[in-house]
C-alpha positions, 0 to 999 in steps of 0.5 A: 539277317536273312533277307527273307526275313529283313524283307518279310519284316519291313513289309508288316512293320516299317511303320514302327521302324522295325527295319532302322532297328535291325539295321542299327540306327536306333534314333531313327527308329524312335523317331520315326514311331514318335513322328508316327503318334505326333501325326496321329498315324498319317506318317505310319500309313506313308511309312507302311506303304513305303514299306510294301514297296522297299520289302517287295525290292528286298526279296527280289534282290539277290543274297550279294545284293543284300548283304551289300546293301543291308546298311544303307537300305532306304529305310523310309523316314523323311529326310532331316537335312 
């Protein structure tokens, strides 16, 4: 994936868990859109926010910097441990 693209993405919807989805982590991304309707959206707003941050991070990282990082890239969720 592009991160022009991955970064663009995470921007407009890291609050329906877009970013897990690309990266692969499928039971994130449930959650985090079910935690999203269970907090009647507070936590999509939080997640959103978040999202600004990380994809403005992602498009200012490098190409290398990128592919190295892809799978491990915050992706925004509260922790479960």
């Amino acid at each position: 994936m592009n991160k022009t693209t991955f970064g663009i993405l995470t921007i407009l919807f890291n609050s329906v868990g877009v970013p897990c989805f690309i990266q692969g982590q499928v039971k994130t991304g449930i959650l985090r859109i079910v935690l999203g309707v269970v907090t009647c959206g507070v936590l999509g707003i939080v997640n959103e926010i978040k999202g600004i941050i990380l994809g403005i991070q992602v498009l200012k990282m490098t190409e290398e910097e990128f592919k190295n990082k892809l799978g491990t890239i915050d992706s925004g969720i509260p922790s479960m441990q």
